[in-house]
ZAMI-861894 format. One record per residue: residue in three letters; x, y, z of N, C-alpha, C in turn. Coordinates in steps of 0.1 Angstrom, whole numbers, plus 5000, padded with zeros to 4 digits. Layout:
! ZAMI-861894
[atom "ALA", [X, Y, Z], [X, Y, Z], [X, Y, Z]],
...
***
This chain:
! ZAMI-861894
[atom "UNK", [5008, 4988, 5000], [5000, 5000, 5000], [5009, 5012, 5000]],
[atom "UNK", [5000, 5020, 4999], [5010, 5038, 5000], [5013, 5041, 5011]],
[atom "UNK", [5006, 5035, 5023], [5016, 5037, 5037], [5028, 5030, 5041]],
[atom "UNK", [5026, 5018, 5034], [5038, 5007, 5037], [5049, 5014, 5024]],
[atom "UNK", [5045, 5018, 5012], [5060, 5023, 5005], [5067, 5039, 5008]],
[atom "UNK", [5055, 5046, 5021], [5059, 5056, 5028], [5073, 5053, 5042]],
[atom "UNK", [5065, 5051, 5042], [5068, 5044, 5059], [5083, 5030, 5060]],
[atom "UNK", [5088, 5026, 5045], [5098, 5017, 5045], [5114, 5024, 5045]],
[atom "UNK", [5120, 5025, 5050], [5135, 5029, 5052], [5141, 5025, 5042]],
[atom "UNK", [5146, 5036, 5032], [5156, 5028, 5022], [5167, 5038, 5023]],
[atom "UNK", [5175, 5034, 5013], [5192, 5042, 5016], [5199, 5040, 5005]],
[atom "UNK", [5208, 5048, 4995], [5218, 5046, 4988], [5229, 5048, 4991]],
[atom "UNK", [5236, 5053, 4986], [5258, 5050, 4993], [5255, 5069, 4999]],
[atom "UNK", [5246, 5076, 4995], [5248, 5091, 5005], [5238, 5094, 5012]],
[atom "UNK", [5228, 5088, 5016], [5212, 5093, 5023], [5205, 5083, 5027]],
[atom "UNK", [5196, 5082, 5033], [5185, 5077, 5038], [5172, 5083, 5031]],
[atom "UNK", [5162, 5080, 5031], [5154, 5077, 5027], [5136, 5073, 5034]],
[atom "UNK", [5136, 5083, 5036], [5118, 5079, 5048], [5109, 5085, 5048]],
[atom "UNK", [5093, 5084, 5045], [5084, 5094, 5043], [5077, 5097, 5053]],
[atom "UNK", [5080, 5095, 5069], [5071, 5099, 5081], [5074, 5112, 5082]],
[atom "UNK", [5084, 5121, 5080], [5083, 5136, 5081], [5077, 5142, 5070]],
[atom "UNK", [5075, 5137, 5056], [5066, 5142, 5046], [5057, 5137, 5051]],
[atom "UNK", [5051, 5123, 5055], [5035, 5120, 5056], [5025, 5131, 5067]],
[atom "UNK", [5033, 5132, 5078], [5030, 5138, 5086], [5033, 5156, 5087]],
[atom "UNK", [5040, 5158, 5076], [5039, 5174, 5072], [5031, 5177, 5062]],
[atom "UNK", [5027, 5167, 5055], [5011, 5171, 5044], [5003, 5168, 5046]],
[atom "UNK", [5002, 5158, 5057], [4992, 5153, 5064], [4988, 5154, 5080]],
[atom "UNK", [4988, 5162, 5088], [4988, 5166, 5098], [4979, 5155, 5102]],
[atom "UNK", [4968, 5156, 5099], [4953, 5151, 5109], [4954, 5135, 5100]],
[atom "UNK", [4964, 5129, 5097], [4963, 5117, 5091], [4959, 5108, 5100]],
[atom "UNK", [4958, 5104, 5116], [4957, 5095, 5125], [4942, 5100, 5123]],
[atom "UNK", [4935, 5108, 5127], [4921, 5116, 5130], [4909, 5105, 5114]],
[atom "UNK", [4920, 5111, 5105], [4909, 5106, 5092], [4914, 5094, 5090]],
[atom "UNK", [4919, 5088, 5099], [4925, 5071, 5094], [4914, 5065, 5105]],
[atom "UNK", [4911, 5070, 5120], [4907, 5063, 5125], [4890, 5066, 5121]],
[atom "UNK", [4887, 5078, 5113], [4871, 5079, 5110], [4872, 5076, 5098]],
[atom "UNK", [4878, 5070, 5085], [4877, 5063, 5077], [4882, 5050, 5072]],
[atom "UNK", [4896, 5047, 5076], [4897, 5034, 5075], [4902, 5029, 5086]],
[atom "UNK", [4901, 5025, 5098], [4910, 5025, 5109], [4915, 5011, 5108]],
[atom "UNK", [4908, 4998, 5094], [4921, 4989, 5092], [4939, 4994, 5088]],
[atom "UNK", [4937, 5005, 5086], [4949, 5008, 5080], [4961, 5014, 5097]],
[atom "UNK", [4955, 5013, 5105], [4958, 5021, 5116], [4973, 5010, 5116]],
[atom "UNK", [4970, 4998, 5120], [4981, 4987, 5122], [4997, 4990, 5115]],
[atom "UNK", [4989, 4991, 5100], [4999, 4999, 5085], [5006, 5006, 5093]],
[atom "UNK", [5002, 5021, 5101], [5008, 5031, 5096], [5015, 5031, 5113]],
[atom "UNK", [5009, 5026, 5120], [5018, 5024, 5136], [5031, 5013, 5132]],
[atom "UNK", [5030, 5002, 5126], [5043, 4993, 5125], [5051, 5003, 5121]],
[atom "UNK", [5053, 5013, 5108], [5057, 5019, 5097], [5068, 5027, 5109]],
[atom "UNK", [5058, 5032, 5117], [5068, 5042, 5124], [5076, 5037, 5134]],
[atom "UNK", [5082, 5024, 5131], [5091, 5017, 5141], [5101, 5010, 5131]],
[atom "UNK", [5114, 5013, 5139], [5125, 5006, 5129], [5133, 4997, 5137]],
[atom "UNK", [5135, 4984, 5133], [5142, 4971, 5144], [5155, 4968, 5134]],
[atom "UNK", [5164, 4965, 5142], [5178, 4966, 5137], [5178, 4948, 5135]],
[atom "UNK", [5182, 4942, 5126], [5186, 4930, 5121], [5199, 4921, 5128]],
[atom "UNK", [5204, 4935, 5136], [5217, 4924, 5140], [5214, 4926, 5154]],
[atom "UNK", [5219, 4915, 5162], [5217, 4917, 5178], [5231, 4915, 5182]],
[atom "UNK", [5229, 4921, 5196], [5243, 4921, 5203], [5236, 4917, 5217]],
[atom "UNK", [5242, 4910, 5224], [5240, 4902, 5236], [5225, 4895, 5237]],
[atom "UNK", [5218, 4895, 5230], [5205, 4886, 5231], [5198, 4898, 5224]],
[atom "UNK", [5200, 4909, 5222], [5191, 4921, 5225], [5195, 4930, 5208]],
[atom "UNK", [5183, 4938, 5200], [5188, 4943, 5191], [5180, 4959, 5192]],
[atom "UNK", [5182, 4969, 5187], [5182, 4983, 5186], [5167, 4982, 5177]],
[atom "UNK", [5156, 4988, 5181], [5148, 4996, 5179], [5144, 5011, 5178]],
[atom "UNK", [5142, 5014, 5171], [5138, 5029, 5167], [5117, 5035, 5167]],
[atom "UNK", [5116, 5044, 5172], [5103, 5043, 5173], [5103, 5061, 5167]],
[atom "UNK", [5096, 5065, 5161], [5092, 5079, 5151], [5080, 5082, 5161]],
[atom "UNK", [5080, 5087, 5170], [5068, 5095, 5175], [5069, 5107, 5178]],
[atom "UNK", [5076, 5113, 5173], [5074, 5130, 5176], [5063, 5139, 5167]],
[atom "UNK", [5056, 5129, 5159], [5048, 5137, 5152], [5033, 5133, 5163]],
[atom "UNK", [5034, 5124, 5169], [5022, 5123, 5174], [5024, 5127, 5185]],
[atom "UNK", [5032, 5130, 5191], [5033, 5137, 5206], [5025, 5150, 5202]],
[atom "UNK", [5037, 5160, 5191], [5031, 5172, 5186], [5028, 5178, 5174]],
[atom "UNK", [5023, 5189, 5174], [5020, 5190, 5165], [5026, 5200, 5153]],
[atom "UNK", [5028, 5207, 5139], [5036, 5208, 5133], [5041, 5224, 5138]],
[atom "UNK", [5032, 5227, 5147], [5035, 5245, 5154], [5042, 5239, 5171]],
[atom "UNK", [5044, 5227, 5171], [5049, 5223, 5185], [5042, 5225, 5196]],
[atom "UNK", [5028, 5226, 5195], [5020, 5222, 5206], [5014, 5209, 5204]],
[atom "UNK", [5010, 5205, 5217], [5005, 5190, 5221], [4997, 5183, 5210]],
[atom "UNK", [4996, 5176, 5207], [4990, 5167, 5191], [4975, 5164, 5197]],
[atom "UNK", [4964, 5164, 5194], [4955, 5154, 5194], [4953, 5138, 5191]],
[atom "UNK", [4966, 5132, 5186], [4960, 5121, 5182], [4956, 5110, 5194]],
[atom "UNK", [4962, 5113, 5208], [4962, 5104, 5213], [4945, 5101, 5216]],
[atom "UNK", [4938, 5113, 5219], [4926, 5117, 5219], [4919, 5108, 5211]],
[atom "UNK", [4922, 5110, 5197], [4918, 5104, 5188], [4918, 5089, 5186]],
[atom "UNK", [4925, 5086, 5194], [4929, 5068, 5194], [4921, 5065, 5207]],
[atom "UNK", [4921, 5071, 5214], [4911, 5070, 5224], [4896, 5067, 5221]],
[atom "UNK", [4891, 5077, 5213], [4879, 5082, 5210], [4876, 5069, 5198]],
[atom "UNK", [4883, 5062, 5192], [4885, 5053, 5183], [4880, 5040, 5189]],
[atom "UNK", [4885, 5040, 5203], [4886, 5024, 5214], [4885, 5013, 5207]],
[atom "UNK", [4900, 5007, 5200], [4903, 4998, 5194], [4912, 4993, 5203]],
[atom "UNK", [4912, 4983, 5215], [4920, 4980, 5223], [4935, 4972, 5220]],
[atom "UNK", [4930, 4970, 5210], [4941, 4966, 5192], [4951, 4974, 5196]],
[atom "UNK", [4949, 4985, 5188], [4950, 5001, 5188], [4961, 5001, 5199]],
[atom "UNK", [4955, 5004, 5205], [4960, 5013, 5222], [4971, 5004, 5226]],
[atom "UNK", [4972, 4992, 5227], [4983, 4983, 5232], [4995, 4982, 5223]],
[atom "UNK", [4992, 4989, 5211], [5002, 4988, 5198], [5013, 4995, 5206]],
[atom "UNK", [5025, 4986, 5206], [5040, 4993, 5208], [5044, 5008, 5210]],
[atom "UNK", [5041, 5011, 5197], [5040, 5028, 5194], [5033, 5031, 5200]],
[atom "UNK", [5019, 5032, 5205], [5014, 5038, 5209], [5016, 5043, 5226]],
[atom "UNK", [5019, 5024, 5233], [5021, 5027, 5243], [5033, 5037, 5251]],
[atom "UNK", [5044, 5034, 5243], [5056, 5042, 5240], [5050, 5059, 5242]],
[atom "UNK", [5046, 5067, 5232], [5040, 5078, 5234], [5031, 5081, 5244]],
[atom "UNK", [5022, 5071, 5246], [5015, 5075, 5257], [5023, 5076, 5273]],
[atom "UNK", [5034, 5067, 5274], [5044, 5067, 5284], [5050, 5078, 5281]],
[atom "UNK", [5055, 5084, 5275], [5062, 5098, 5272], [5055, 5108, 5279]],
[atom "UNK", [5042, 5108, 5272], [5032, 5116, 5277], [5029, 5117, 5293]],
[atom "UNK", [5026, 5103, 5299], [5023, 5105, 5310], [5031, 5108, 5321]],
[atom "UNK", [5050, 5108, 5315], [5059, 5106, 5326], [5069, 5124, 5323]],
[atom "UNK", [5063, 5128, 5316], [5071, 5136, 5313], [5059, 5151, 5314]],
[atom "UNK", [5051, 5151, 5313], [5038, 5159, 5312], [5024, 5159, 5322]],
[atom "UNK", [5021, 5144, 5316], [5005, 5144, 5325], [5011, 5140, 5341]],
[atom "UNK", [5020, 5135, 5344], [5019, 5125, 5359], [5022, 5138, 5369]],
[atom "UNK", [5030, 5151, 5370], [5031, 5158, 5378], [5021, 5170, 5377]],
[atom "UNK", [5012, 5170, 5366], [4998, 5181, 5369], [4987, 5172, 5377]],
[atom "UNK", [4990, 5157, 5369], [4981, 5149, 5377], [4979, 5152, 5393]],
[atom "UNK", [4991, 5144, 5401], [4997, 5146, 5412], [4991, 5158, 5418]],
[atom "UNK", [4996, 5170, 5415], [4995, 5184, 5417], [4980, 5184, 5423]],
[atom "UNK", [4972, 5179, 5411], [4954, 5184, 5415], [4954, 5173, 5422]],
[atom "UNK", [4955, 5162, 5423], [4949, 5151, 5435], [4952, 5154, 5450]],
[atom "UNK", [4965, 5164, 5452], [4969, 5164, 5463], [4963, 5176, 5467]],
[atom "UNK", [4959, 5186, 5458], [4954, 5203, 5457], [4936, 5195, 5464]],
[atom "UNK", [4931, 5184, 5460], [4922, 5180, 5460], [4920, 5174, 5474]],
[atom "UNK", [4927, 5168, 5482], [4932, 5162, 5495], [4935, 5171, 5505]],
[atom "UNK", [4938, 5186, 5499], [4941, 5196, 5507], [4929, 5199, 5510]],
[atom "UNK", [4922, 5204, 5501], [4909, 5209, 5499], [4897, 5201, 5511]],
[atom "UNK", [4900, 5188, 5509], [4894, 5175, 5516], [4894, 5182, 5529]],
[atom "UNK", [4910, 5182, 5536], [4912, 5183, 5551], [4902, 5196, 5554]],
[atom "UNK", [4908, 5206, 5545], [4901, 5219, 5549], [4887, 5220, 5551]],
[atom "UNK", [4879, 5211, 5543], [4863, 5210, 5549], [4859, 5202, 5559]],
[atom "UNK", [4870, 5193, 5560], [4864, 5184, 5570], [4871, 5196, 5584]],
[atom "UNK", [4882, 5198, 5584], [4881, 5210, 5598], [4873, 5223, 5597]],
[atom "UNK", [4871, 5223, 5586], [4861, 5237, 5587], [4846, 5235, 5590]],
[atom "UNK", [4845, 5219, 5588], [4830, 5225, 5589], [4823, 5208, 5604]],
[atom "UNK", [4836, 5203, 5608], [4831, 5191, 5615], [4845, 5193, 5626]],
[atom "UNK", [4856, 5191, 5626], [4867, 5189, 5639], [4866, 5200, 5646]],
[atom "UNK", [4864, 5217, 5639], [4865, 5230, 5648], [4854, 5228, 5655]],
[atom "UNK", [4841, 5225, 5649], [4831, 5225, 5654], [4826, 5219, 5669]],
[atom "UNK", [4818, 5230, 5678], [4814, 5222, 5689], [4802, 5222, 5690]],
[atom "UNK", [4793, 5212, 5698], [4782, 5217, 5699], [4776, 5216, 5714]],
[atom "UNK", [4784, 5209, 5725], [4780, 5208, 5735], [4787, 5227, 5745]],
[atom "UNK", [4796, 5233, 5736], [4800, 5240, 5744], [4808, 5256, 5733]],
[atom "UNK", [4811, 5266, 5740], [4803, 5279, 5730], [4821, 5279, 5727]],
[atom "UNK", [4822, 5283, 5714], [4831, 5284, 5701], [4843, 5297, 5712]],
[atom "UNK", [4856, 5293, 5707], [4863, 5307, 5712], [4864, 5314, 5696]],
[atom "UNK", [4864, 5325, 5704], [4871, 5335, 5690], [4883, 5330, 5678]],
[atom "UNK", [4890, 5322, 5688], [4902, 5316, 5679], [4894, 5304, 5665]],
[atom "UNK", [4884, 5296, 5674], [4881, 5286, 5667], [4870, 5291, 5661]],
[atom "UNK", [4862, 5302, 5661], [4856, 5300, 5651], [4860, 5318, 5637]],
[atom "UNK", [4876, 5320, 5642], [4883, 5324, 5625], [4890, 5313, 5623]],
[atom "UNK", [4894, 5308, 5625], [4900, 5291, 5623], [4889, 5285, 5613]],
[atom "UNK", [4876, 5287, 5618], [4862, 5280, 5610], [4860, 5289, 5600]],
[atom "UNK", [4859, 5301, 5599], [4860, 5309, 5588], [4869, 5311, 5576]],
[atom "UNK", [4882, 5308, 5584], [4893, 5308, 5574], [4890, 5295, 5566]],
[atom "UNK", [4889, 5283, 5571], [4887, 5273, 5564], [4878, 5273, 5554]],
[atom "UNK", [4865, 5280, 5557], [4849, 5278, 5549], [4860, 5286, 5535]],
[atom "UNK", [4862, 5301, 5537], [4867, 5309, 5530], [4876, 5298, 5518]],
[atom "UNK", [4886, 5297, 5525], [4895, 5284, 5515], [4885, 5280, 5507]],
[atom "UNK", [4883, 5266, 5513], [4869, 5257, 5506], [4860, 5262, 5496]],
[atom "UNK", [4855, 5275, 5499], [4850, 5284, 5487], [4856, 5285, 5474]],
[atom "UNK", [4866, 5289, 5483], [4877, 5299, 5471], [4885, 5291, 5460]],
[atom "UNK", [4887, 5278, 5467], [4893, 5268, 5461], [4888, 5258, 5455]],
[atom "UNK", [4876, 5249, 5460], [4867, 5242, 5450], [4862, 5248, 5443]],
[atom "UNK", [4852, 5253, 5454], [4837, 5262, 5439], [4842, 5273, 5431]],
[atom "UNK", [4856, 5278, 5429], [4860, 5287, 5418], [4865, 5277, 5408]],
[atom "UNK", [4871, 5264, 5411], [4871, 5256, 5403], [4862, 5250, 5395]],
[atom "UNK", [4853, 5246, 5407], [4841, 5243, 5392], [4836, 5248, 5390]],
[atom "UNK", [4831, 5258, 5390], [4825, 5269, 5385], [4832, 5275, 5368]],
[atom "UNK", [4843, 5278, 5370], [4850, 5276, 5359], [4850, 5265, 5349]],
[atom "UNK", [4852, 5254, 5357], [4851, 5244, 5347], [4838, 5241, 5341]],
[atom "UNK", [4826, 5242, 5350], [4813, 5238, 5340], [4807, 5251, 5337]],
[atom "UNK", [4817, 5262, 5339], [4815, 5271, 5324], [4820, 5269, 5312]],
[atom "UNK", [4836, 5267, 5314], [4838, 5260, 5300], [4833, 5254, 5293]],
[atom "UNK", [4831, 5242, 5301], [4826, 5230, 5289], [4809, 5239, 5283]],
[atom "UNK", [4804, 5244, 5297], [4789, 5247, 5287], [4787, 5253, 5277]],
[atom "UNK", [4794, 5265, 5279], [4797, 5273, 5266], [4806, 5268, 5257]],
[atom "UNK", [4813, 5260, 5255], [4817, 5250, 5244], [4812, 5241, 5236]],
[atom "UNK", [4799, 5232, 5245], [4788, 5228, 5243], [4774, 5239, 5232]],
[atom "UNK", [4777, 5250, 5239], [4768, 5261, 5235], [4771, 5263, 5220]],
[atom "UNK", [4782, 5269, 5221], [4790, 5271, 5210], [4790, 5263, 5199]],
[atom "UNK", [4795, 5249, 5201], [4791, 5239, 5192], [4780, 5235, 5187]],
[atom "UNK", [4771, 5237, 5192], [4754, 5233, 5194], [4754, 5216, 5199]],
[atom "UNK", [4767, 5211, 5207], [4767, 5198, 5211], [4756, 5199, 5226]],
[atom "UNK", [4740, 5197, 5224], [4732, 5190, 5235], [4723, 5183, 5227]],
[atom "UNK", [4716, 5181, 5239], [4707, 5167, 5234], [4690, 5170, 5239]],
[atom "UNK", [4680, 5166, 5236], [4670, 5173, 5243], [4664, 5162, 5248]],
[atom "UNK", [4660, 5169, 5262], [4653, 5159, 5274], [4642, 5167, 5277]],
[atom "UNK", [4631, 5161, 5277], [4609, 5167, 5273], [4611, 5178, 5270]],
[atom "UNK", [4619, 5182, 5258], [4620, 5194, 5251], [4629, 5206, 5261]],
[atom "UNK", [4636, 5203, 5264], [4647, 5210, 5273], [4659, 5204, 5265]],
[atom "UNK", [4669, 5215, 5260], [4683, 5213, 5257], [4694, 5212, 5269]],
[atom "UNK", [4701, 5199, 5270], [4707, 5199, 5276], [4724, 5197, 5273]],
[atom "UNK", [4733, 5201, 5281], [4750, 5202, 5268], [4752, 5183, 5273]],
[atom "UNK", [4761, 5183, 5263], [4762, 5168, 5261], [4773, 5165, 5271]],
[atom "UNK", [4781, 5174, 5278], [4792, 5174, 5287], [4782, 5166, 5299]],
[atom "UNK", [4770, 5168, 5302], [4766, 5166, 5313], [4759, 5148, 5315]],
[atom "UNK", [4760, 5143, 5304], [4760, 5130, 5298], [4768, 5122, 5304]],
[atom "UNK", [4784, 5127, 5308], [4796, 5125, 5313], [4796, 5120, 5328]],
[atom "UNK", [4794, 5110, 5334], [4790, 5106, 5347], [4800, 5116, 5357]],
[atom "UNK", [4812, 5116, 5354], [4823, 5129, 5361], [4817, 5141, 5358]],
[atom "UNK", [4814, 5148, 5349], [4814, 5163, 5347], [4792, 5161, 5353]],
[atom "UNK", [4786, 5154, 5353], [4773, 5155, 5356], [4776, 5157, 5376]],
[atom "UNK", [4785, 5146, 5382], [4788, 5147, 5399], [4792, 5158, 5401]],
[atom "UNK", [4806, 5165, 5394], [4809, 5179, 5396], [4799, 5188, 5394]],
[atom "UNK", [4790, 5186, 5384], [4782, 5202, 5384], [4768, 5199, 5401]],
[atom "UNK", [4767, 5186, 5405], [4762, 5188, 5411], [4766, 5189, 5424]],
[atom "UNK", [4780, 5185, 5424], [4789, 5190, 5438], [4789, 5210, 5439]],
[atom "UNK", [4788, 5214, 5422], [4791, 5228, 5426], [4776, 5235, 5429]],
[atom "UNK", [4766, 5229, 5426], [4755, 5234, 5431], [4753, 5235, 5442]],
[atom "UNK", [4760, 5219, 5450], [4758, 5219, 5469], [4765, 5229, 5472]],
[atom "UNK", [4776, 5231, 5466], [4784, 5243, 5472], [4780, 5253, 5475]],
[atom "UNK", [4774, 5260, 5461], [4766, 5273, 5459], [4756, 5276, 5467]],
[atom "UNK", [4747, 5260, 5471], [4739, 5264, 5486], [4743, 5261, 5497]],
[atom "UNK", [4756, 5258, 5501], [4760, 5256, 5512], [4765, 5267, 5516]],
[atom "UNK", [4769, 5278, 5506], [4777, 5293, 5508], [4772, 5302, 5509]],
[atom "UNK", [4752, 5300, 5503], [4742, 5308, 5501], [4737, 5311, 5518]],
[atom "UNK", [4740, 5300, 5523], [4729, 5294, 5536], [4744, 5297, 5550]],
[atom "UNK", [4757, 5297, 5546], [4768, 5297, 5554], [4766, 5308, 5565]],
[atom "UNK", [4763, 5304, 5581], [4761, 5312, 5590], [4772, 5328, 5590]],
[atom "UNK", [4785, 5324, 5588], [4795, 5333, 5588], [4792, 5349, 5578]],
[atom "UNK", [4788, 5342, 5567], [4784, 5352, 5559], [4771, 5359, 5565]],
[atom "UNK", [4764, 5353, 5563], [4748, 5359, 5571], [4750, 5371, 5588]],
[atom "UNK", [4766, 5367, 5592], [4765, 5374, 5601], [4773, 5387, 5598]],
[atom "UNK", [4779, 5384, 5589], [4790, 5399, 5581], [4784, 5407, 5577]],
[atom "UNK", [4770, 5398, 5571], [4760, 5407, 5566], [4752, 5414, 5575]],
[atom "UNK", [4747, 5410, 5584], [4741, 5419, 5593], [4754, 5429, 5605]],
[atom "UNK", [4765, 5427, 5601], [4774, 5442, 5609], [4775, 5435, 5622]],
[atom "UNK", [4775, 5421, 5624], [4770, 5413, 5639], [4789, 5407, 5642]],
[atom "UNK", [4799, 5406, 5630], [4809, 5401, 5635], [4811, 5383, 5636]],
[atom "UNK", [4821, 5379, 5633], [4822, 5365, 5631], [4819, 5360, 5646]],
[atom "UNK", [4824, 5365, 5653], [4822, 5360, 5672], [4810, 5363, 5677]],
[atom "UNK", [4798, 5365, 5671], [4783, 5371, 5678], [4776, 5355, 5676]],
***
């Protein structure tokens, strides 16, 4: 095929010879329209981008793997394809050599320390409601001044740090949703298709408990009346 006489390594006595940096510089979105129109050919064009050396040395022989086109993209920001092989779910696919390789790139070099970052930002967040709104707390005997800005500061955090989070985020997605005209209609109500999403459907309704837990939050109600956090 035309991927396999792209994709083959040849060489004469001054050059080499390989078409993965032409296939992938005329063809940017070639993984995208391979997997929405022929995704038999997927197999083709993943071998293609690996090169195995014929001679071995100690049991073991030299491999070459071409993935810098699918990491990024031809302006050097982040590629979509992996997205794309995702959205594909050819479990074929995904376990392919190449693929795993980039995706390990990806996750050890990029995704694993933002990951990290939010799970632990997320665990912070955890402690801070559970002291803010259950360990400071007393109820057999009356609050000191200390513990209940201690209780304040915490709620404050907890605000400021979840629910600005999601708040943001299921604005994004809605108006991206909006924007695209991606909803679906339920008894003649449009709803965004983000909310389909069993995760993005629990967050928007984590950020609504929020919004009435903040609406209803004794601390505020007392700022509001000129009465002081200690009244």
């Amino acid at each position: 095929t035309i991927l396999e006489d792209l994709l083959t390594i040849r060489a004469d006595r001054d050059v080499y010879y390989y078409g993965c940096e032409n296939l992938f510089t005329r063809h940017p979105e070639v993984i995208k329209r391979i997997c929405l129109s022929a995704p038999s050919l997927l197999p083709t064009l993943l071998d293609g981008l690996v090169w195995r050396s014929r001679q071995t040395k100690e049991g073991m022989r030299r491999v070459n793997y071409y993935v810098k086109h699918l990491i990024q993209d031809l302006d050097g920001n982040f590629s979509p394809n992996l997205d794309c092989l995702v959205t594909h779910g050819d479990p074929n696919t995904i376990r392919h050599p190449t693929v795993v390789l980039f995706a390990d790139i990806l996750w050890h070099k990029v995704a694993s320390f933002k990951f990290i970052v939010s799970k632990l930002f997320s665990v912070f967040i955890l402690i801070v409601f559970i002291f803010g709104q259950a360990a400071l707390l007393r109820h057999t005997t009356k609050q000191t001044p200390e513990e209940e800005y201690a209780m304040f500061s915490c709620r404050v955090i907890n605000y400021v740090g979840s629910l600005s989070k999601l708040v943001f985020s299921q604005l994004r997605k809605f108006f991206t949703d909006l924007r695209n005209r991606d909803y679906r209609w339920i008894c003649g109500i449009p709803v965004p298709a983000y909310l389909f999403n069993l995760q993005d459907a629990a967050s928007c309704c984590l950020m609504w408990l929020l919004v009435i837990m903040a609406m209803q939050e004794p601390f505020f109600w007392c700022l509001s009346d000129g009465q002081g956090l200690t009244q």
